[in-house]
Phi, psi and omega in degrees: 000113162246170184255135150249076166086225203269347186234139175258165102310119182237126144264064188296140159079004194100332160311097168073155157199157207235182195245158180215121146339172170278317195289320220295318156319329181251031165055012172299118158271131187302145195298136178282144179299132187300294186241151208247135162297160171282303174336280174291350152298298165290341172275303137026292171293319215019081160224193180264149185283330176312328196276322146324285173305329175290295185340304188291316190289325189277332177244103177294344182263020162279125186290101165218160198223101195245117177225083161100188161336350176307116146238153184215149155218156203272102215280005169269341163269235236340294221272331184285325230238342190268325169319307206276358187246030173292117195298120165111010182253142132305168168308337187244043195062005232228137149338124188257147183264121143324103171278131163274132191286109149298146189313132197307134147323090109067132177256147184328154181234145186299037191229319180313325212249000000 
């Protein structure tokens, strides 16, 4: 291994050598960002981000954060808020019972009458 300033050459095994950041030696995964872009929100979705600002403008329990021209949204209320609307959940989490439609009533028969 040699050093250059903040960045090294790593020659694992002898083989090749590749360029590693200064963080890259210690195996850190970087913290995920507090708040989320409509950009990165839409990939997330795969969806289009315009579609991401209607989604916002149109649902007020939708979790976004507007500062000045700005939206960010706050990604552990996103993730929470995309759970509970998860098809077949209720609003509180919880699994929904399928209701069975009992069989329609017999129409009357002309003998009755």
């Amino acid at each position: 291994m040699y050093s250059l300033g903040r960045r090294e050459i790593v020659a694992p095994g002898g083989g090749g050598a590749r360029w590693r950041g200064f963080w890259g030696r210690f195996n850190v995964a970087p913290e995920p960002a507090a708040y989320l872009t409509a950009q990165q929100v839409a990939k997330l979705l795969q969806i289009h981000p315009a579609t991401v600002y209607r989604m916002a403008a149109s649902d007020p329990s939708m979790p976004a954060l507007k500062l000045g021209g700005v939206v960010r949204f706050p990604r552990e209320r996103l993730l929470r808020w995309l759970q509970d609307r998860e098809q077949g959940r209720s609003y509180s989490g919880q699994r929904i019972k399928r209701q069975v439609l009992s069989a329609p009533n017999p129409a009357p028969s002309k003998d009755a009458a």
